[in-house]
MDAnalysis code that builds the backbone (N, CA, C; Angstrom):
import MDAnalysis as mda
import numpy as np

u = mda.Universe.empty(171, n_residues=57, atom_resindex=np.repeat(np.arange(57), 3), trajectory=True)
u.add_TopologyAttr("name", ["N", "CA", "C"] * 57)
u.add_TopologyAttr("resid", np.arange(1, 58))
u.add_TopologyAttr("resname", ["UNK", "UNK", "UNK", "UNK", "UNK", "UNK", "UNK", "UNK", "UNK", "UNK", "UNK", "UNK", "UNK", "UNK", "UNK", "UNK", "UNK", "UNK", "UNK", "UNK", "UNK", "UNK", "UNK", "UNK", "UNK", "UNK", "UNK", "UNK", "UNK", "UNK", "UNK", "UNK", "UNK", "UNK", "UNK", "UNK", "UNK", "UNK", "UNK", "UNK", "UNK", "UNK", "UNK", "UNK", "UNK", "UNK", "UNK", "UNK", "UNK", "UNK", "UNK", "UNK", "UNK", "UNK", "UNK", "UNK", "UNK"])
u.atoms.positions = np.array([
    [3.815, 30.497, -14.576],
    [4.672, 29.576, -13.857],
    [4.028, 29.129, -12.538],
    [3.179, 29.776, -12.052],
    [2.544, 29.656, -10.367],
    [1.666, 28.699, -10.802],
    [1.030, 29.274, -12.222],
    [-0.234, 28.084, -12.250],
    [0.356, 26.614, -12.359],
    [1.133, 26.624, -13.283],
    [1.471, 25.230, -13.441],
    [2.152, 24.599, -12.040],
    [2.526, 25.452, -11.169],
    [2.774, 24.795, -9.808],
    [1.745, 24.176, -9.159],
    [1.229, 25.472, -9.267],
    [-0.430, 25.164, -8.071],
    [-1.062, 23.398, -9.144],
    [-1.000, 23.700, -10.168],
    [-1.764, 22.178, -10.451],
    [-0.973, 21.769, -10.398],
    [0.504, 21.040, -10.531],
    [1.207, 20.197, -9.687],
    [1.010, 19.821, -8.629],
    [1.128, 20.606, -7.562],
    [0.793, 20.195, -6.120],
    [-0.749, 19.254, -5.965],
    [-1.660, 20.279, -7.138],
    [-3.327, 19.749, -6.620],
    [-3.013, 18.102, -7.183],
    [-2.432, 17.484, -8.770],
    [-2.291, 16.598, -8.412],
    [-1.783, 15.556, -8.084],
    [-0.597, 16.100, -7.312],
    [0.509, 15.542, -6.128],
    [-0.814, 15.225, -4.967],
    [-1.822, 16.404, -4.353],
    [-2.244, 16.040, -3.198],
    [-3.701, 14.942, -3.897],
    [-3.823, 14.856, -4.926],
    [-5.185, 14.037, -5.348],
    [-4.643, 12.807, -5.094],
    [-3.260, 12.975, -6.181],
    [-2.828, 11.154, -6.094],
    [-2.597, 10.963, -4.592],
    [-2.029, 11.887, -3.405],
    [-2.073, 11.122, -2.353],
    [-3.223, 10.546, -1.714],
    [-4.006, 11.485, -1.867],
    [-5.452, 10.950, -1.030],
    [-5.913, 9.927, -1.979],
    [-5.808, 9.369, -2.984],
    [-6.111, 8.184, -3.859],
    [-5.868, 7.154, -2.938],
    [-4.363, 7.444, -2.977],
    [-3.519, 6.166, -2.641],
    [-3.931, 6.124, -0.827],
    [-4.304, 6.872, -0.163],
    [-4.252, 6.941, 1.403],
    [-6.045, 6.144, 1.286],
    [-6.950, 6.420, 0.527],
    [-7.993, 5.870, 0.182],
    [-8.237, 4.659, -0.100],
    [-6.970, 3.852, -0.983],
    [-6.995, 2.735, -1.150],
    [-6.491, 2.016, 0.090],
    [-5.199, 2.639, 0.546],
    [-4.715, 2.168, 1.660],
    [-5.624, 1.431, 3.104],
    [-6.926, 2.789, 3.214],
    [-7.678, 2.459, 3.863],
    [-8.533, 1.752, 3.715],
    [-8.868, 1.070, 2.318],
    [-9.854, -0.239, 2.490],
    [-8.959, -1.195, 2.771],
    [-7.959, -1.215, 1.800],
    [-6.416, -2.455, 1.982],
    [-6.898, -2.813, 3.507],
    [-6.686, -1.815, 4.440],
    [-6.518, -2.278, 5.831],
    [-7.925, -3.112, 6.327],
    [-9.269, -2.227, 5.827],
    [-10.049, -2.644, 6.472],
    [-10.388, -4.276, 6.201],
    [-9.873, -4.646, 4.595],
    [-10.121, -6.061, 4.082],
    [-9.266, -6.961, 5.027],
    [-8.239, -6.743, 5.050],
    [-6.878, -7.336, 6.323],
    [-7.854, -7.418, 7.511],
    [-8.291, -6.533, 8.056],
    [-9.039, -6.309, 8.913],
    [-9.561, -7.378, 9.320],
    [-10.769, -7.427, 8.369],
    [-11.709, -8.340, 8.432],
    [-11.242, -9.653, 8.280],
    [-10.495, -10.115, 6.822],
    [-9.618, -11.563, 7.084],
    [-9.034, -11.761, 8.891],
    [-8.440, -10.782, 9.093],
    [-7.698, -11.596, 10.696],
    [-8.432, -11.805, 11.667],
    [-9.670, -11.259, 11.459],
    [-10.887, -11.201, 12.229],
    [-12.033, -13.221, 12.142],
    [-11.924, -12.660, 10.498],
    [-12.755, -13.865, 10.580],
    [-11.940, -15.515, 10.880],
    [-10.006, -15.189, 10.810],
    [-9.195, -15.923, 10.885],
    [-9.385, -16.334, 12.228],
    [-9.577, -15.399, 13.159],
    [-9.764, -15.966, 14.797],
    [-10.509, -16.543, 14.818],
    [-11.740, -16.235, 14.480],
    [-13.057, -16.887, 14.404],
    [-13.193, -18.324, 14.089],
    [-12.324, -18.471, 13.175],
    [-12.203, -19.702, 12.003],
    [-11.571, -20.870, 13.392],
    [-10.568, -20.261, 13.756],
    [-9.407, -21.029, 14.432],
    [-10.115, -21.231, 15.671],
    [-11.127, -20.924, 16.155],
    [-11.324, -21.035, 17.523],
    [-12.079, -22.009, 17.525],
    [-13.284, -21.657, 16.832],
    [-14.393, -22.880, 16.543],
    [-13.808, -24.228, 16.107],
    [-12.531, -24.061, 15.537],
    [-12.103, -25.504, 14.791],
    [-11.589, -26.475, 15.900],
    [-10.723, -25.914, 17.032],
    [-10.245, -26.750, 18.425],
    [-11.074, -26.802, 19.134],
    [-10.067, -27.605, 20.265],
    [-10.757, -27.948, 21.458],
    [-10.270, -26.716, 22.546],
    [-10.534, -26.885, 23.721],
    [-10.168, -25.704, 24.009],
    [-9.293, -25.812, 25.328],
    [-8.039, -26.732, 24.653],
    [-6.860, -26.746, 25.552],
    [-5.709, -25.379, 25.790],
    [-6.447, -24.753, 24.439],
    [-4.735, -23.396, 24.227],
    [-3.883, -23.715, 23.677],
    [-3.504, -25.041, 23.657],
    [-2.149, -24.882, 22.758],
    [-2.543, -25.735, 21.462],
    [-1.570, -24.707, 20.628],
    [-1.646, -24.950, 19.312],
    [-1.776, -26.400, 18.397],
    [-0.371, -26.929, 19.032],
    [0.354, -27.740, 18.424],
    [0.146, -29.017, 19.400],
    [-0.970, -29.107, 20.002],
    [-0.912, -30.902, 21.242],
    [-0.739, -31.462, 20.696],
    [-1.320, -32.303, 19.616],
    [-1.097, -33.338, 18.868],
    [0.408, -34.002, 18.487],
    [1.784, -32.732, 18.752],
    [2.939, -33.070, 18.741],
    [4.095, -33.092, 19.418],
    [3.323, -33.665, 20.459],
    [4.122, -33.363, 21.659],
    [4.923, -35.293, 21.584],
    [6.038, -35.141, 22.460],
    [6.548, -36.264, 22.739],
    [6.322, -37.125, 24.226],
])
């Protein structure tokens, strides 16, 4: 009965570190998109700051 616990738990704790593994590229790809998103957005204006000039009244 212990054994079949103990491998329960081992892979209760495998699948977590799977999933905490995937989690951590998930982030680093996000990462990098919001990264290269600034990048993208900065070079594309002029460099008044605001977003939206073009709609002003």
């Amino acid at each position: 009965m212990i054994l079949i616990i103990l491998l329960l738990l081992a892979l209760v704790l495998l699948g977590f570190g799977f999933a905490m593994h995937l989690l951590w590229i998930a982030a680093a790809v996000v990462l990098i998109v919001w990264i290269l998103g600034f990048a993208r957005h900065r070079r594309g204006r002029n460099s008044s700051g605001r977003r939206y000039a073009g709609n002003r009244r």
